[in-house]
N, C-alpha and C positions, 0 to 999 in steps of 0.2 A: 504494500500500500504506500500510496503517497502523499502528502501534505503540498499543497500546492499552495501559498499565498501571492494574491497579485494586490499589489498598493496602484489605485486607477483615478482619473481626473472620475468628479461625481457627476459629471455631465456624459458623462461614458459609462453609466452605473446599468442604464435601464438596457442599452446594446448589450453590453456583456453578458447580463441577465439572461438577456431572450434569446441570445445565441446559445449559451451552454446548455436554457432545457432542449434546445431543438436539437443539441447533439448527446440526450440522455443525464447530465449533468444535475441533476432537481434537487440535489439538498446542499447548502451551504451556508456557512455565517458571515456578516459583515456589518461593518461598525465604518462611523464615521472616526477620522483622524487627521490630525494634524502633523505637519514633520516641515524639514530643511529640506531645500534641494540643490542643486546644481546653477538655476538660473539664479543671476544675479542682478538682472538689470530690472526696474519699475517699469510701472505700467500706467497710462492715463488714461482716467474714463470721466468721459463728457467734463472736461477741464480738472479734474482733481489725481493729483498722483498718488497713487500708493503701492506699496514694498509687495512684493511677490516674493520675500524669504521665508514668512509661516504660510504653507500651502496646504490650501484643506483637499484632502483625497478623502477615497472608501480604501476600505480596507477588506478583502474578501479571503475567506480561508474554508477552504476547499481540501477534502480528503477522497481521493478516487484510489480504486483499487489502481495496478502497474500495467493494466491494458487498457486503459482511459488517459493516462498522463500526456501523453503525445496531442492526444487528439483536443484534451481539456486546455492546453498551452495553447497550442495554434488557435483557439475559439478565442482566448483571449488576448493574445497578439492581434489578432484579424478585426474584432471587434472592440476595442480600447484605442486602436492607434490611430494619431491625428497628424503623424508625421512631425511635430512641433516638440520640441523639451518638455518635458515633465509628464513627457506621455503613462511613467508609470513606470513598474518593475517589476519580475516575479520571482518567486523563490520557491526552490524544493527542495523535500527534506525530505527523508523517509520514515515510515511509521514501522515502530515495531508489534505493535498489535491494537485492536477496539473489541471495546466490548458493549453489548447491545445491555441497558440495562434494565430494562424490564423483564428478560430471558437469561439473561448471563450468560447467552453463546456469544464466542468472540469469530476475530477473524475479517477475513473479508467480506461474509456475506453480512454481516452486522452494516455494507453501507448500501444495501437492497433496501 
């Protein structure tokens, strides 16, 4: 199994979304976040400038079994990208087990 987290612009939240159930993907958590990034330069809107150093993203974390991973990444490379800095990042880990708790079987069928 694997832990997949992507950090994504929140305007990219609803894409992401509806991509991942259309490729089997249906259960995931995510939270709103704040973090640093890369860009450093300000931004003006309708005459007022301000800092684009605290950038608000989602936060998605995501566990697919090791025959989803491939296909779960490319969903959200494909649907999050805007071509532009801060498009976001993802990270994979591997899990060493889940367990369902209402049943107490674990495993990978615990994310059926």
């Amino acid at each position: 199994m694997k832990k997949i987290e992507a950090i994504i612009r929140k305007s990219k939240f609803r894409a992401v979304k509806d991509a991942l159930h259309e490729v089997g993907v249906n259960f995931f958590s995510y939270w709103d976040v704040t973090g640093l990034g890369n860009e450093k330069e300000g931004h003006v809107y309708r005459g007022v400038s301000y800092s684009t150093s605290d950038i608000q993203r989602r936060h998605l974390a995501i566990v697919v079994n090791d025959d989803f991973e491939e296909i779960t990444i490319k969903t959200i490379l494909k649907a999050a990208s805007t071509g532009d800095v801060g498009d976001g990042k993802i990270f994979v880990s591997d899990i060493k087990d889940a367990y369902r708790i209402r049943t107490g079987e674990n495993g990978g069928k615990t994310l059926n």
